[in-house]
N, C-alpha and C positions, 0 to 999 in steps of 0.2 A: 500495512497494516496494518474492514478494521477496525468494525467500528466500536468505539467503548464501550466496554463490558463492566468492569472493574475500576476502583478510583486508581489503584494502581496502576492501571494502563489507559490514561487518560492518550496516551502516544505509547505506541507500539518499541519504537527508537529513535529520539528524537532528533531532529537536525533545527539546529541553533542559529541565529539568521543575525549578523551585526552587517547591522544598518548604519552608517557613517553620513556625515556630512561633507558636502564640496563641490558635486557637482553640477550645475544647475545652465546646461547646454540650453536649454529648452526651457519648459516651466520648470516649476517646483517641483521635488518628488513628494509623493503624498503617500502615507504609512495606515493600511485598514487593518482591522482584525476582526472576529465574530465567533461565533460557532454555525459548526454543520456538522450532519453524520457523527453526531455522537463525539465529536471533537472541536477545535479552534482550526481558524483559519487565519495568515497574516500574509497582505497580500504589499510588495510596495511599487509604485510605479510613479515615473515621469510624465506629467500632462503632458500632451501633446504640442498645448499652445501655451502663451505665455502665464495664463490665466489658470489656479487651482482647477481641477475639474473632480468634483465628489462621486464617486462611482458606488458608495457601497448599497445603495437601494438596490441598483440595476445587477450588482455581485450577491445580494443577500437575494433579489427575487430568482434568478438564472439557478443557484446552487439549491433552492426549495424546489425546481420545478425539477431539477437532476435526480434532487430522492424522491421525489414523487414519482420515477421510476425505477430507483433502483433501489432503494433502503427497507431492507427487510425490517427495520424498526420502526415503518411506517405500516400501520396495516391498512389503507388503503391505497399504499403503493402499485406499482406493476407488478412488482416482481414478488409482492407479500401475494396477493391474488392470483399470479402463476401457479405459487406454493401453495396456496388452497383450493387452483383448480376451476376458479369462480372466472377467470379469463385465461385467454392463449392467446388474442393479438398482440404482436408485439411495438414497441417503438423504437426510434432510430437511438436511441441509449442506452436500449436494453442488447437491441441486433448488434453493437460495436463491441459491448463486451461480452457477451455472448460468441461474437468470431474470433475477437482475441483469444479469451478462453480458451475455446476448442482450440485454436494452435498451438497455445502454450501445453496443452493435453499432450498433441502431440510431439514435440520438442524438448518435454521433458519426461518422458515413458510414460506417461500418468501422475506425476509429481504435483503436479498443478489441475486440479479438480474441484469446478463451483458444486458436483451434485455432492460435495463433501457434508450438506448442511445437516443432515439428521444425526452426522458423527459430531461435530461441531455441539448441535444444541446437546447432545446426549453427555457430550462430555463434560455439559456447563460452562461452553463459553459463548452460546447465544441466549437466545428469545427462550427456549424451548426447556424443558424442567430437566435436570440432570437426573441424569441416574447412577447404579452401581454400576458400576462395566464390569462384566464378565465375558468371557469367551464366548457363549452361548447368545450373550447379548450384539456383542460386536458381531458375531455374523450372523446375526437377525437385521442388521442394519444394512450392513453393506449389501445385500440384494439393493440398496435403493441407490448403489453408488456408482458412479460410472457414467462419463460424458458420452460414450456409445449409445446409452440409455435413454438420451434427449437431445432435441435437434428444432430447427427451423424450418419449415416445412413453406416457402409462398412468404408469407407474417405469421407463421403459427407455430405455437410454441408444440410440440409434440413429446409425453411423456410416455413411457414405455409402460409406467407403472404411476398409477397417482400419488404413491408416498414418497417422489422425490421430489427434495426440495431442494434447491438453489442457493448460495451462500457467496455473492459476489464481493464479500466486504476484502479479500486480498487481490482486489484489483479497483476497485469504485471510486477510490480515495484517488488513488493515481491517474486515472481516467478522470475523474472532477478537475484536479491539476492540468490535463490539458486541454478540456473546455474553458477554464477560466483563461488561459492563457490565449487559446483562440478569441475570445472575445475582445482581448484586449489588443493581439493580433489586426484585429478588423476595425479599430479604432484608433489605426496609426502607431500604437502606444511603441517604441522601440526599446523604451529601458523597464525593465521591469524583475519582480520576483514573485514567484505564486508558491506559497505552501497550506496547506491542509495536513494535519494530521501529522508534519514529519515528513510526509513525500512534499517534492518542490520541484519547480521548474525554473529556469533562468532566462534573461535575453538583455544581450546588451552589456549596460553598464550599471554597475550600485552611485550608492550619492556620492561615494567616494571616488568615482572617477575611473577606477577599476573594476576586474569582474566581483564579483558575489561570493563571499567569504559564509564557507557551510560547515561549522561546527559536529562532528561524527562523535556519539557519546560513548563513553567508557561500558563494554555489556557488561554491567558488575553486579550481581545479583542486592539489591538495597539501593543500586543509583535510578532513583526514581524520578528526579526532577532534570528534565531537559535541559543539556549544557553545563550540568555541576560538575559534571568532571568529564573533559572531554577526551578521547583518543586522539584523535585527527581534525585538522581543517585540511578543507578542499575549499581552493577558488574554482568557479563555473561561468560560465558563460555562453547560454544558445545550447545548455544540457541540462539534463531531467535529474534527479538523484531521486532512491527511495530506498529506505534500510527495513529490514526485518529481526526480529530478534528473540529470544525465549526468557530474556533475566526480569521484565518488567510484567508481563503476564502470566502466572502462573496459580497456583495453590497448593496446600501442603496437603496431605492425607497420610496419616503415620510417620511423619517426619520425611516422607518422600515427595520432591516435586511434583505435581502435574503440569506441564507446560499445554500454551495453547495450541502447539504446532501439531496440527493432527497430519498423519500418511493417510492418503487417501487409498493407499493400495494394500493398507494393512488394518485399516481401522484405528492403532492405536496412537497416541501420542508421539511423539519423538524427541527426545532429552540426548543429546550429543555433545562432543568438546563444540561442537561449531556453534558461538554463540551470539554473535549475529554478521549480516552481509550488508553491505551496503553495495545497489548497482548505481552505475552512470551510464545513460544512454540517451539518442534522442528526444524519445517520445517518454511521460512518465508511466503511461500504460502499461509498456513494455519492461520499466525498472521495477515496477512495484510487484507484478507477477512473477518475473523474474527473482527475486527475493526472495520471495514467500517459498518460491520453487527451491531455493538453494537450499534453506532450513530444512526442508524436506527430506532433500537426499542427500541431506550431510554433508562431510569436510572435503571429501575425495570426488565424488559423485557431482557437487558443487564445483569441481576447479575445472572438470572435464566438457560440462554443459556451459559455462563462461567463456571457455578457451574455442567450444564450436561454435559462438555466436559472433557474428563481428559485429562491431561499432557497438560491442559492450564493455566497458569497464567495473572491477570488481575491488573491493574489501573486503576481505574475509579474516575473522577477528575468531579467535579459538584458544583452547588450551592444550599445554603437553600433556603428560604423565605426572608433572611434577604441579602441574597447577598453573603453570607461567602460562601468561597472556604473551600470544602471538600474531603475527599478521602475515596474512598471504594477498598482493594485489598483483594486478596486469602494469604492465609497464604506463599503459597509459593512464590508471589510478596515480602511479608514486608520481609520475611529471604534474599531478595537480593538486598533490601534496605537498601542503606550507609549509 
């Protein structure tokens, strides 16, 4: 999570990508980067054939056409024109995270909620002009909140109420990660690494010959630069990572945080010891939602929904009473810990 709001949260929580030299099976590996959605992208892969193959036209056109449905920082996008109402047909990249979505709704009580956007902009971390929050405020909003409230109808986007709006950005980034992967999928490509944002996906082998060494950053309120001080490496390979976190997005108001994690079952922010998750799973759709969900429900609430999910692995990075930095993972996190 995601997409930049803040210079401060240029990346949500980043994961650190050492690219080595050595192995060269096949062609060359070739090293892209760019921006999208409000972030960079670095993408590395093994031609196919003996021969360089430059891919970032066909990677920089594919990922324009992605927010052209999904980035609410586009206002002629799909999903900015949902939110204004001005359309309801959908497309097949709006319908994937739209289905997601609603399972993640239901998988994690409510924890995981795209009609969270008018709490989002209200609290200043989108498009939308902040305001004071007060009590009276927040539950003048949340009449608009609530996945029950909006649905697919045929292709049609159906709102219960036209002030709700939509806010896919803790899932978009991760869901871009495995389009781009599919593409490369479909082009033989076997060794590869796809990151946007901090979420990433794996396949295969790094240049080095081995899997794909993923740097997990220190959540230290001030560690603002990706990989200055890391907690963990994990090697990957043929799995997704995506971390979430509260130390790099925030602001102060009377010397009190505001973080960006908003509850969507409560309206307001949520400031806890648990300060950031990292998942591994499959698909990166499903880590990146995943994440954003565990912030949510906090330290306890978060090891219960991880433990009932299979083929998920977990990081969860918190503090005691005393302030110390701690770690809770799944067995299968610590065997891919260096």
């Amino acid at each position: 999570m995601k997409y930049a709001r803040y210079l401060m949260a240029v990346v949500l929580v980043g994961a650190v990508i050492y690219v080595l030299t050595g192995n060269n099976e096949a062609g060359p590996y070739i090293s892209i980067a760019g921006f999208t959605q409000g972030t960079t992208y670095h993408m590395t892969y093994q031609s196919p054939g003996a021969d360089s193959v430059d891919l970032q036209d066909e990677i920089n056109a594919l990922l324009a056409e992605f927010d052209q449905s999904l980035s609410t920082y586009i206002d002629t996008s799909l999903i900015s024109r949902i939110n204004r109402n001005q359309a309801d047909l959908t497309d097949p990249y709006f319908e994937t995270v739209f289905n997601e979505a609603a399972r993640m709704y239901e998988i994690t009580g409510g924890a995981f909620d795209i009609t969270v956007g008018p709490l989002i902009d209200a609290w200043g971390f989108g498009r939308g002009g902040k305001m004071e929050m007060t009590g009276e405020v927040i539950d003048s909003l949340m009449q608009y909140v609530g996945m029950p409230k909006v649905r697919i109808e045929g292709s049609r986007v159906i709102k219960d109420l036209p002030e709700i709006r939509l806010d896919v950005n803790a899932i978009a980034q991760g869901y871009a990660v495995d389009v781009m992967a599919a593409f490369l999928d479909d082009l033989k490509i076997r060794n590869y690494m796809v990151e946007i944002g901090g979420e990433l996906t794996t396949k295969g082998l790094s240049p080095r010959g081995d899997h794909w060494r993923v740097g997990i950053d220190k959540p230290s309120f001030g560690n603002l630069v990706p990989g200055q001080d890391l907690q963990e490496v994990v090697a990957l390979s043929g799995q997704s990572l995506a971390s979430s976190g509260n130390y790099r997005k925030f602001y102060e108001v009377d010397g009190q945080k505001i973080v960006h994690t908003v509850d969507p079952t409560t309206g307001y922010t949520k400031m806890s010891n648990l300060l950031s998750v990292t998942i591994i799973t499959e698909d990166c759709i499903t880590a990146d939602a995943l994440a954003t969900s565990c912030m949510v429900l906090g330290l306890e609430e978060a090891k219960k929904l991880i433990e009932s999910q299979e083929g998920v692995e977990a990081l969860l990075i918190f503090t005691d009473d005393d302030g110390l930095y701690l770690e809770w993972a799944t067995d299968g996190m610590k065997s891919l810990m260096q």
